[in-house]
C-alpha positions, 0 to 999 in steps of 0.5 A: 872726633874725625880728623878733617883730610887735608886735600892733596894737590899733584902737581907734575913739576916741570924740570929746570930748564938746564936739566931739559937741555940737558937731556935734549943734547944727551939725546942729540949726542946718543943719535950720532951713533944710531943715524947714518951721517949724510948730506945733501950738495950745495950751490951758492945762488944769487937770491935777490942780492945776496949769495945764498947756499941753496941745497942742490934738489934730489942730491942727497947721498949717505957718507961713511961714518969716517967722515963724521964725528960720533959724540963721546963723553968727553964731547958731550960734555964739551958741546956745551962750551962749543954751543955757547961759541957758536951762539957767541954772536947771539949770546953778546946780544942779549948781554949788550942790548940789556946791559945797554937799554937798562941805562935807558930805563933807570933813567925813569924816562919809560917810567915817565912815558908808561905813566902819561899813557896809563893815565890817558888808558885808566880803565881802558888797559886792553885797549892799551895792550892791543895797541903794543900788540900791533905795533909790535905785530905790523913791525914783524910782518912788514919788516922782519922786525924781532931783535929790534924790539930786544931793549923794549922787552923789560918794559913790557914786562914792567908794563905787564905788571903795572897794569896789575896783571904779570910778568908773563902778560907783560911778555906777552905784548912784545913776544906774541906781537912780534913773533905772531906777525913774523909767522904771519908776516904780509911781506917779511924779507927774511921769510917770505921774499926769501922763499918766493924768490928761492921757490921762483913764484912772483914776489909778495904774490898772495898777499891777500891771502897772508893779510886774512892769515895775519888777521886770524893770526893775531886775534886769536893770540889776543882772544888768549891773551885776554882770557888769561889776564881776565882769569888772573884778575879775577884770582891772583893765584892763578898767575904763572908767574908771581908779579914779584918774582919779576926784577923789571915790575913797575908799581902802578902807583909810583908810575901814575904820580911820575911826570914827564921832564924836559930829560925824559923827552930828549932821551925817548927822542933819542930811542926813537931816532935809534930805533929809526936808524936800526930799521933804516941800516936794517933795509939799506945796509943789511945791518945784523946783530953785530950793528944792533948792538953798537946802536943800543949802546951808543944809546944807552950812553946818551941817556945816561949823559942825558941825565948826567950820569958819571962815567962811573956809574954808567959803567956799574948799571951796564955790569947789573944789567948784563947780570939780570939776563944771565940766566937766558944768554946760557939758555941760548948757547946750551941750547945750540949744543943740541946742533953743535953735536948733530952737525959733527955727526953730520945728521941734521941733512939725513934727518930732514931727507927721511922727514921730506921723503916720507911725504912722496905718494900722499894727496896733496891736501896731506903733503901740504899738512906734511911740510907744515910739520916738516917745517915745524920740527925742522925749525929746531935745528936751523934756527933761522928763517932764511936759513931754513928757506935756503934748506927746504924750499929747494927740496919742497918746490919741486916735490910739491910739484910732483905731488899737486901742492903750488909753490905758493902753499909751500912757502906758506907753509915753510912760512908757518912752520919757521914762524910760530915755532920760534915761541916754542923751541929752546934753540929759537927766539924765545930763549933770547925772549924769556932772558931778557924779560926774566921769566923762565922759559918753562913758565913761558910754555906752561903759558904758550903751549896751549896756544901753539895747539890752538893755533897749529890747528888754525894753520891746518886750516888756513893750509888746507883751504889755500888747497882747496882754492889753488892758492 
């Protein structure tokens, strides 16, 4: 009698995420003793308002390995506690906002409202998704929204699950949203007034051009988005990530039967005016995360008093759910480690010299293909949009002038290049984004990186067609 085989399965195991950043700062660190440290001369510039370090164009210049610090054993293993003070204020974020919107949710008062909208959308969940999705997406285009939605996060997961898919859908809602409409953003002020004005090209000018984009951007991110929720529907195994592994899933049952109270509807008001008072200091004041967080936790408070908690208690739920998102806030500090150690060794400025100066002498069509890829490595060492358009757009614009590409395709492709990557690097948003919703950041990729292949190819596209017609 023959003995049936037993089918062999290989899967390539993905390292835990503390083992990749790991290695990532090891390499960092190993660098500082192979590249030459050098830097580039600063300015402070006026750009609309605010004082901004711009780099002086073509100035350049390497500097004795004196003057920089190479990476021993003992600072390697150090980088991490320095990566976790210099990502402190991003690090309380997560901590605060979590903490602070968990009080929210506990209350039942997003239960309640999820519950009210899945029984007006039985049957008609994409339609509900697409919804979030771009409300979500116009807030990140218009507005520069991303830390806004940090406290919507868990809901959206729980949402994910209770529509009967999982927590990497549920993600998906607020994650592709916001940071596909950030990348194609209309009139963003952190990434595309920055650049036109740095580039010293009319503001919000091409917006047609960024509209089709934002377009194309986003319904290529839902077509995704749909297929994967089809596939597991249709088999549950094929889920990323198992509905309960996630701490934030909501039953469809217990949320279908929950009705809205009196409480339930003064604390969403309460959300609502918070959310409007954060845009509004957002625009007006120039608030940042340190403003974001006190506004969450004043919120976070009044619904728990709302809904007549003890002072006790409020205190005992805000410790849980600064816990639940303990695993992200790390991933954010050890992940700057990588540029903790680069910066010492003074070779994040002679690694984008030599990235921009491989691009003189190609035809334009190439050069601009070129500062996309540019743009989008560079984005995991300066993880900021502002930040990197101070950096680069100087050095661009007028190499692109020498080389036939507009100042226009240059900001638009520092655009894509900042923006879509923030989903893919460790040192971006999406460690903040994987923290909060409780899902580990290599699952997360095993979702996104597919799609940041299908739409790489879309932003060669877009790129090479504003080109072609002199955008």
């Amino acid at each position: 009698m023959l003995k049936a085989k037993k089918e062999k399965h290989h899967h390539i195991k993905v390292p835990h995420t503390f083992v990749i950043l790991f290695f990532l700062v090891l390499v960092a660190s190993v660098l500082t003793w192979i590249v030459t440290p050098g830097q580039y001369d600063y300015e402070q510039v006026d750009v609309n308002g605010t004082i901004r370090s711009l780099v002086v164009p073509e100035s350049f210049h390497y500097i004795d390995r004196s003057e920089a610090v190479q990476t021993g054993i003992i600072g390697f293993a150090s980088s991490f506690h320095r990566g976790c003070i210099a990502a402190s204020e991003i690090v309380m974020l997560i901590f605060i906002v979590n903490g602070a919107f968990s009080l929210v949710i506990k209350t039942n008062a997003f239960h309640a409202l999820l519950g009210s909208m899945m029984r007006k959308f039985k049957g008609k969940e994409k339609l509900l998704i697409t919804a979030f999705f771009f409300i979500f997406a116009i807030g990140s285009s218009l507005f520069g929204m991303l830390n806004e939605y940090n406290g919507l996060i868990p809901v959206m997961v729980g949402l994910g699950v209770a529509l009967g898919y999982d927590p990497i859908v549920g993600l998906s809602i607020v994650a592709l949203g916001s940071y596909i409409g950030f990348a194609g953003s209309i009139m963003n002020p952190y990434t595309v007034v920055v650049s036109q004005s740095i580039a010293g090209v009319p503001l919000y000018s091409a917006s047609w051009f960024r509209i089709i984009c934002f377009i194309i951007f986003c319904s290529i991110s839902l077509l995704y988005l749909f297929n994967y929720m089809n596939k597991i529907k249709k088999d549950p195994s094929k889920c990323i990530m198992s509905p309960a592994e996630s701490e934030f899933a909501f039953k469809e049952e217990e949320l279908v039967s929950l009705e809205m109270t009196g409480r339930h509807k003064v604390i969403l008001i309460g959300v609502l005016v918070a959310l409007g008072f954060i845009i509004y200091g957002a625009i007006t004041a120039g608030w940042g995360s340190v403003q974001l967080t006190g506004v969450f936790l004043l919120l976070g408070i009044f619904a728990a008093l709302v809904d007549r908690w003890s002072p006790d208690r409020i205190a005992e739920e805000f410790i849980e759910g600064c816990k639940s998102v303990m695993f992200g806030a790390l991933i954010t500090g050890i992940a700057r480690a990588t540029l903790v150690v680069m910066q010492d060794g003074m070779i994040v400025d002679t690694i984008i010299n030599f990235l921009a100066s491989g691009l003189n002498n190609l035809p334009s069509w190439l050069s601009a293909q070129g500062m996309l890829l540019i743009n989008t490595l560079i984005n995991f060492f300066i993880p900021s949009g502002s930040g990197q358009a101070a950096t680069v757009i100087p050095i661009f614009a007028p190499l692109g002038d020498l080389l036939g590409v507009s100042r226009q395709v240059v900001c638009l492709a520092f655009q894509f290049g900042d923006g879509f990557s923030n989903l893919l690097w460790p040192t971006c948003g999406v460690a903040v984004v994987c923290g909060l919703g409780g899902v580990p950041i290599q699952k997360w990729w095993k979702f996104f990186i597919p799609l940041f292949g299908i739409l790489y190819v879309a932003q060669v596209i877009l790129i090479l067609l504003a080109v072609i017609i002199g955008l």
